[in-house]
TIRO-2110 file (N, C-alpha, C; in Angstrom, 1 decimal):
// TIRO-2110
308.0, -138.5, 183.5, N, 1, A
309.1, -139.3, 183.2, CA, 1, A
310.4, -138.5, 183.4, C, 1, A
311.5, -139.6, 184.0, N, 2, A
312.9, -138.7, 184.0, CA, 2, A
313.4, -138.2, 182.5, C, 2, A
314.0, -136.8, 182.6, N, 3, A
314.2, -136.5, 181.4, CA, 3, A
315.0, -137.2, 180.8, C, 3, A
315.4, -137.2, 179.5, N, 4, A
315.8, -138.3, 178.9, CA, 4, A
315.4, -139.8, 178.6, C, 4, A
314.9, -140.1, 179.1, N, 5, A
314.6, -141.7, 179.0, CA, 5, A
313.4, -141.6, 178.3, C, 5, A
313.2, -142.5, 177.3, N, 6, A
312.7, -142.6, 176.2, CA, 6, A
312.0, -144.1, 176.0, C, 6, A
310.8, -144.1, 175.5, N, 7, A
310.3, -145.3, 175.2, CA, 7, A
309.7, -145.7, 174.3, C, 7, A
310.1, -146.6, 173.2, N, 8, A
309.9, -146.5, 172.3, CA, 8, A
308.6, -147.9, 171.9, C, 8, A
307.4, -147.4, 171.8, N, 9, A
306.4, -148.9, 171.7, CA, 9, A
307.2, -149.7, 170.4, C, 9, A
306.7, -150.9, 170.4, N, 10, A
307.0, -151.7, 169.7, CA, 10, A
306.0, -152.7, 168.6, C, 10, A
306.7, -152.5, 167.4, N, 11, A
305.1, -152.9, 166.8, CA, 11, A
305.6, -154.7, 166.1, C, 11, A
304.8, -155.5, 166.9, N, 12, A
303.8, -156.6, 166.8, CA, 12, A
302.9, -157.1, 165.5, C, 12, A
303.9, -158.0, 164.7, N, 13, A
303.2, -158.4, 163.6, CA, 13, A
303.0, -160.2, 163.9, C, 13, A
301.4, -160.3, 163.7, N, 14, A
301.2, -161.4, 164.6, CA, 14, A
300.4, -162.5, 163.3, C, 14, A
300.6, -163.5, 163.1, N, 15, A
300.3, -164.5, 162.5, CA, 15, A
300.3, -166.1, 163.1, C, 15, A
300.2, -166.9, 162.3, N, 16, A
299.5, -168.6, 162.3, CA, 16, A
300.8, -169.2, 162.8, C, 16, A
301.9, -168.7, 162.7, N, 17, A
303.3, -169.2, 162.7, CA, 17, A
303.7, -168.6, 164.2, C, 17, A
303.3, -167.5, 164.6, N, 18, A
304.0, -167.0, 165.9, CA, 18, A
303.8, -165.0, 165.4, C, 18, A
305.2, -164.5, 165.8, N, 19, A
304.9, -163.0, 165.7, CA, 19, A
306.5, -162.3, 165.4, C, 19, A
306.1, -161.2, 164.4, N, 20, A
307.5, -160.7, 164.5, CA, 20, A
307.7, -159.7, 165.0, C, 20, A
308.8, -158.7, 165.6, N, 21, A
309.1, -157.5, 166.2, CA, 21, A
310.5, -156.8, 166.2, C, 21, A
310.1, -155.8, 165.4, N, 22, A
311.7, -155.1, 165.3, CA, 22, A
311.8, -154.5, 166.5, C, 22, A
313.0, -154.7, 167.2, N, 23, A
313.5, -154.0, 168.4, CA, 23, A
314.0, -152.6, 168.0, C, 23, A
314.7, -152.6, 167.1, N, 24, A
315.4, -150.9, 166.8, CA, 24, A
316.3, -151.2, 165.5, C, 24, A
316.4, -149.5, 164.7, N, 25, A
316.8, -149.4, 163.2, CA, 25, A
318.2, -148.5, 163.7, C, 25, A
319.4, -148.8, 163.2, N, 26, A
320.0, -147.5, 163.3, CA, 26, A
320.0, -146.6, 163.0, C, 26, A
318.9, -146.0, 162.4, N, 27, A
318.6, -144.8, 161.9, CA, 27, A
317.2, -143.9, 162.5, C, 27, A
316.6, -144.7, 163.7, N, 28, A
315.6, -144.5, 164.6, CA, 28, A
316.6, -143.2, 166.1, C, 28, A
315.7, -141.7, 165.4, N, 29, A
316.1, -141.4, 167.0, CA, 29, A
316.8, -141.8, 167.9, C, 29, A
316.0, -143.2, 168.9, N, 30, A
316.1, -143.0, 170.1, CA, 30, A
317.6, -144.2, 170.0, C, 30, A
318.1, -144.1, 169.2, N, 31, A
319.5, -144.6, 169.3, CA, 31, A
320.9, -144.0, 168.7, C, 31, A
320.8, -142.6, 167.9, N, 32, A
321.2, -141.8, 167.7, CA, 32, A
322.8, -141.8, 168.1, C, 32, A
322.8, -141.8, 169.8, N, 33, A
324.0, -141.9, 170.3, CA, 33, A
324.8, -143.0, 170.0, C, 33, A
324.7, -144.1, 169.3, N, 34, A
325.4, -145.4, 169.3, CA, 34, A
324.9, -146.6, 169.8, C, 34, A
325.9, -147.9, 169.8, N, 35, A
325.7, -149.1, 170.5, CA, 35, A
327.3, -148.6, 171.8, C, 35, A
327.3, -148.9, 172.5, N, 36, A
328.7, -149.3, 173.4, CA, 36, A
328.4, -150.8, 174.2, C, 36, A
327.4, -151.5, 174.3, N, 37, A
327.3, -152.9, 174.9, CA, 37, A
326.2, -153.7, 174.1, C, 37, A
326.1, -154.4, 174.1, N, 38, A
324.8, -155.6, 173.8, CA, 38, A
324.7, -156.7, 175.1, C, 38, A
323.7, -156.8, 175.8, N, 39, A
323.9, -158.0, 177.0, CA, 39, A
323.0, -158.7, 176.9, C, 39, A
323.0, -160.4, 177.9, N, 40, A
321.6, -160.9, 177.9, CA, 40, A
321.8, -160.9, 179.2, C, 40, A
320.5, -161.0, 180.0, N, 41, A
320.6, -161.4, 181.6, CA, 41, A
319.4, -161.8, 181.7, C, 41, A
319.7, -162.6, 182.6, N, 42, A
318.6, -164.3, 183.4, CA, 42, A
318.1, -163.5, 185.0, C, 42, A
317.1, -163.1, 185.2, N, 43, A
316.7, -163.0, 186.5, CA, 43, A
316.0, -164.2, 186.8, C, 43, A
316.0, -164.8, 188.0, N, 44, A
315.1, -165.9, 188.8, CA, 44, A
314.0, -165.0, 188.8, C, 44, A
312.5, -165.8, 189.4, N, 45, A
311.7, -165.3, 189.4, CA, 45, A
311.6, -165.2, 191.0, C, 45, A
311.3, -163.4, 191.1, N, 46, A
311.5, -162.9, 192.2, CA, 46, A
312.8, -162.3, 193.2, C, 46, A
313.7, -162.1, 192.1, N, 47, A
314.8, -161.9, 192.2, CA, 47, A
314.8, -160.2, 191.4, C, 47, A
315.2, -159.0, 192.8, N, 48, A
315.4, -157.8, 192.4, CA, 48, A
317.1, -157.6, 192.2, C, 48, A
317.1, -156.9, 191.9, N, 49, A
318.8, -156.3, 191.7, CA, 49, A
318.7, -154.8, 191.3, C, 49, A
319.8, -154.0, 192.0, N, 50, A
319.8, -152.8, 192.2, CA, 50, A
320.7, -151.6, 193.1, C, 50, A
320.8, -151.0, 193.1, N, 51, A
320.4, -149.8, 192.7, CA, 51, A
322.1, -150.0, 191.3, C, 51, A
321.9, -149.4, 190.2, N, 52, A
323.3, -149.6, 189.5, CA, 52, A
323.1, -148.5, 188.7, C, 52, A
324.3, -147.9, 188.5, N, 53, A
324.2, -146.5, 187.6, CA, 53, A
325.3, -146.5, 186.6, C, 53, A
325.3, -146.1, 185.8, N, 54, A
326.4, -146.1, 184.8, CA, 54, A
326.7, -144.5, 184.4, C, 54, A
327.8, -144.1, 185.1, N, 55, A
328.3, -142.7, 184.6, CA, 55, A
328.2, -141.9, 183.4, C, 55, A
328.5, -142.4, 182.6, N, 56, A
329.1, -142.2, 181.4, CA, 56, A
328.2, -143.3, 180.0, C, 56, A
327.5, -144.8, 180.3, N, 57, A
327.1, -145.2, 179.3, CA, 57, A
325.5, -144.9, 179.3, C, 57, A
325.0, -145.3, 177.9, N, 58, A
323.7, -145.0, 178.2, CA, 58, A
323.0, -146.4, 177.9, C, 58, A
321.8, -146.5, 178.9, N, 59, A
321.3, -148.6, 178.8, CA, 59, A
320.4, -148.4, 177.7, C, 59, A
319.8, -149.5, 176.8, N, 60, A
318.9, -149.8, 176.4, CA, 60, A
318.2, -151.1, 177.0, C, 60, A
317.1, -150.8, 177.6, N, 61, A
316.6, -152.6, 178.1, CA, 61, A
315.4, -152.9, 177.0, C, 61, A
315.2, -154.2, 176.9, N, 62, A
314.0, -154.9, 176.3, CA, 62, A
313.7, -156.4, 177.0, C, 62, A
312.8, -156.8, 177.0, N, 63, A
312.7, -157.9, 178.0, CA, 63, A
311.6, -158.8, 177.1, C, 63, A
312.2, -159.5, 176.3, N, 64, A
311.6, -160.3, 175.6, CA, 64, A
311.0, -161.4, 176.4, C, 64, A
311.5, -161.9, 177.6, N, 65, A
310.2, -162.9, 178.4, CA, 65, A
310.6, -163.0, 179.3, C, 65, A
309.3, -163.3, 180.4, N, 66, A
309.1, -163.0, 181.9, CA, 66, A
309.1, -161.7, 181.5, C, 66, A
308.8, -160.9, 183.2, N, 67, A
308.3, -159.9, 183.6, CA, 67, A
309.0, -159.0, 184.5, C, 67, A
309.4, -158.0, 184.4, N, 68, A
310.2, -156.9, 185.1, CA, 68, A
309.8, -155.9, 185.9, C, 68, A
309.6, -155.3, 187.0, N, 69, A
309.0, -154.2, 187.6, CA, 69, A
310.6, -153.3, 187.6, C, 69, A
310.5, -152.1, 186.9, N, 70, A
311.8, -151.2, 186.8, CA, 70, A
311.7, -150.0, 187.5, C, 70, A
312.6, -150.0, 188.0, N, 71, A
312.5, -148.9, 188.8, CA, 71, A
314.0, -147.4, 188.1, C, 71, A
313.7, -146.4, 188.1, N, 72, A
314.8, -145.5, 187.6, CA, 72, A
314.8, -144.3, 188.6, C, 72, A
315.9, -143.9, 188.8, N, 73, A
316.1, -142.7, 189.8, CA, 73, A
317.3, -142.0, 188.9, C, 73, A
316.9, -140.4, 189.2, N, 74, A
317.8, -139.7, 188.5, CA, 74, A
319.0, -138.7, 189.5, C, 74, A
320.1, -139.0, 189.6, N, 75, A
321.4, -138.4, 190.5, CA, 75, A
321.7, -137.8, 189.3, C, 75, A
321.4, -137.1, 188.8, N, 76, A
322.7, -136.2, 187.6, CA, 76, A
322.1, -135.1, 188.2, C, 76, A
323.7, -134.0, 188.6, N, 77, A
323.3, -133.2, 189.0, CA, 77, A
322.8, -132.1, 187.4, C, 77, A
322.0, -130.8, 187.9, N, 78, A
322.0, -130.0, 186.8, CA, 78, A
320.4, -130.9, 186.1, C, 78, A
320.2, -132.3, 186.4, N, 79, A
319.1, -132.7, 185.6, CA, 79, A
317.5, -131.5, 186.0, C, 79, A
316.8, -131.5, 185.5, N, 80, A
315.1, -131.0, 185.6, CA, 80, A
314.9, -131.6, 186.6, C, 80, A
314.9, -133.5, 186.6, N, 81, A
314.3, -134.2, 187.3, CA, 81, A
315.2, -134.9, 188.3, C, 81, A
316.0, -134.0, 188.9, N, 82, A
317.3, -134.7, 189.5, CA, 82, A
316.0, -135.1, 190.8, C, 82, A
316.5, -136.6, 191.7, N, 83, A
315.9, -136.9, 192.5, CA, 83, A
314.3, -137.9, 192.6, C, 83, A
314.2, -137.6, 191.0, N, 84, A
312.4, -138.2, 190.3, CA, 84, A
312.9, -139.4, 190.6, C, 84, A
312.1, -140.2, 191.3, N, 85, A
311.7, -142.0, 191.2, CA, 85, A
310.7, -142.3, 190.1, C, 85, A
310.5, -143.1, 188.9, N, 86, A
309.7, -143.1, 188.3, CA, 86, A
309.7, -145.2, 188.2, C, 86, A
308.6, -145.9, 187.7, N, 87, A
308.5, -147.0, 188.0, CA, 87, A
307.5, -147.6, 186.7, C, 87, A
308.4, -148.4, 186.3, N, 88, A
307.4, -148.9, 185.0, CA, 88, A
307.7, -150.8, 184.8, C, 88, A
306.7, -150.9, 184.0, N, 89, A
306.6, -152.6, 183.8, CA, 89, A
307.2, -153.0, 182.4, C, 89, A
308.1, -153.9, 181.9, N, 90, A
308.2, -154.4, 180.7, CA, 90, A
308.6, -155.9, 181.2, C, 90, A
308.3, -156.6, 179.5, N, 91, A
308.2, -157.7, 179.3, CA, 91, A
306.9, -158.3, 178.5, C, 91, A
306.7, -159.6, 179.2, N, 92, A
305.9, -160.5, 178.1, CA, 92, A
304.4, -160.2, 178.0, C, 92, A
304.3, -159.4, 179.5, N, 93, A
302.9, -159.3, 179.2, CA, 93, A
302.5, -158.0, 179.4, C, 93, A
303.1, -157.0, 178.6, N, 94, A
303.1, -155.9, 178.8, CA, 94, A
303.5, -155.4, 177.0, C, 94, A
302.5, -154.3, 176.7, N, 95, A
303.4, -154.0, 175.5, CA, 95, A
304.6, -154.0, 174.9, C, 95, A
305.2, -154.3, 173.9, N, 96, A
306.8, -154.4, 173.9, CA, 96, A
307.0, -152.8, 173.6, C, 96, A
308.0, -152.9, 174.5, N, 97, A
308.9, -151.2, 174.0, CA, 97, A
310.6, -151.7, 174.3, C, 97, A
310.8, -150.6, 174.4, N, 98, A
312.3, -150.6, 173.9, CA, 98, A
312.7, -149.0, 175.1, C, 98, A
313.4, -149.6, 176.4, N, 99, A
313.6, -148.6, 177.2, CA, 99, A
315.0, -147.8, 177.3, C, 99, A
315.2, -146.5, 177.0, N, 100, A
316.3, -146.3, 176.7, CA, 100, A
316.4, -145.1, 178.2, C, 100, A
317.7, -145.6, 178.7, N, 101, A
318.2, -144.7, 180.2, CA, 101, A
319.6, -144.5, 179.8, C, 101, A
319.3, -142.9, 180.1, N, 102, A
320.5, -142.0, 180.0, CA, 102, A
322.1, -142.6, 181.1, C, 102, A
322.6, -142.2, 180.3, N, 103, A
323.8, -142.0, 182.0, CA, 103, A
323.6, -141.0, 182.9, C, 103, A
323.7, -142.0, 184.2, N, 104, A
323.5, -141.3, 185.5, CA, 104, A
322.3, -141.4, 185.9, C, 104, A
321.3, -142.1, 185.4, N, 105, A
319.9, -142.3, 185.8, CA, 105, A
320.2, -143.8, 186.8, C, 105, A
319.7, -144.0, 187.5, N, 106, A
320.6, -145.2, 188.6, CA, 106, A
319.3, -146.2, 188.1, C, 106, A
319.2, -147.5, 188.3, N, 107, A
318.1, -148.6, 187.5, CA, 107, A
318.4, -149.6, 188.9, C, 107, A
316.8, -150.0, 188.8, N, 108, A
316.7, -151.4, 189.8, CA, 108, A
315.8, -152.6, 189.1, C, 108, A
315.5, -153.3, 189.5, N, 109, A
314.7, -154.4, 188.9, CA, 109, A
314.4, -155.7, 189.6, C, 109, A
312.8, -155.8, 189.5, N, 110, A
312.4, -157.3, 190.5, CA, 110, A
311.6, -157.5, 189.3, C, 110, A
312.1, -159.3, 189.0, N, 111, A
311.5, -160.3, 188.3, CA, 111, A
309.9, -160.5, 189.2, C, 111, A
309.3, -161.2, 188.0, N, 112, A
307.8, -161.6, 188.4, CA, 112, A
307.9, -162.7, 189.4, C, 112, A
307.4, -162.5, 190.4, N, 113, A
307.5, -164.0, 191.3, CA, 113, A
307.2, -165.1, 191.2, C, 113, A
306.3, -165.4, 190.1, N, 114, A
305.8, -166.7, 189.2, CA, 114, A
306.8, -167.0, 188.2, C, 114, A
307.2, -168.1, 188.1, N, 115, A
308.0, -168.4, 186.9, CA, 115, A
307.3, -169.1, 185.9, C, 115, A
307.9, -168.7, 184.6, N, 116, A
307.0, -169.2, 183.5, CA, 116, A
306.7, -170.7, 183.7, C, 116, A
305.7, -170.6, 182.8, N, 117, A
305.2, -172.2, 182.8, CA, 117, A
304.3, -172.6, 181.3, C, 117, A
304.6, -174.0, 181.2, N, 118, A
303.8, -174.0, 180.0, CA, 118, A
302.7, -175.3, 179.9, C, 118, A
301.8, -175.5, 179.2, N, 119, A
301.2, -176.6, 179.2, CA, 119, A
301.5, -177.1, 178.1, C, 119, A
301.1, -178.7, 178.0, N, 120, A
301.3, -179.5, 176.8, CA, 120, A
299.8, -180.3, 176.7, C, 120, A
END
């Protein structure tokens, strides 16, 4: 894993009604450094977006539904893993975690090419 980036599993309390899941405490480590943004974003299904780096902020992603393939590349110079491509899955059908990327770690992302669907 690029250094820095952190992943935190997510614990899944599941019952008759549906399920609950704390995303993060402010007093949990891997958020230590602050909030500076809160976002939501809509991928189509099969829709990548990429390469984007943020200098100076640090991302937290969580993908509460549909499906993500992420990709992370590390350009900081001076890093251990300057250069590391590393490639991980989140979303709905994937354990929940909580993905935290440093500044200067560059991020890409392709939606599942199936779009959700549901029966009645």
């Amino acid at each position: 894993m690029i250094e820095g980036v952190e992943r935190k599993e997510l614990t899944t309390h599941h019952d008759e009604r549906g399920f609950f899941r704390e995303i993060a405490r402010d007093t949990e480590e891997i958020v230590n450094e602050g909030w500076s943004q809160i976002s939501h974003s809509l991928m189509h299904p099969g829709v990548a977006k990429g390469w984007h780096v943020h200098p100076t902020q640090i991302d937290w992603w969580y993908v509460p539904a549909g499906d993500l393939k992420v990709a992370l590349y590390d350009t900081r110079e001076g890093s251990a893993t300057k250069g590391q491509l590393d490639e991980l899955f989140l979303g709905e059908h994937y354990d929940g975690q909580l993905l935290k990327i440093p500044a200067g770690v560059a991020t890409a992302a392709a939606s599942s090419a199936q779009p959700r669907t549901s029966s009645t």
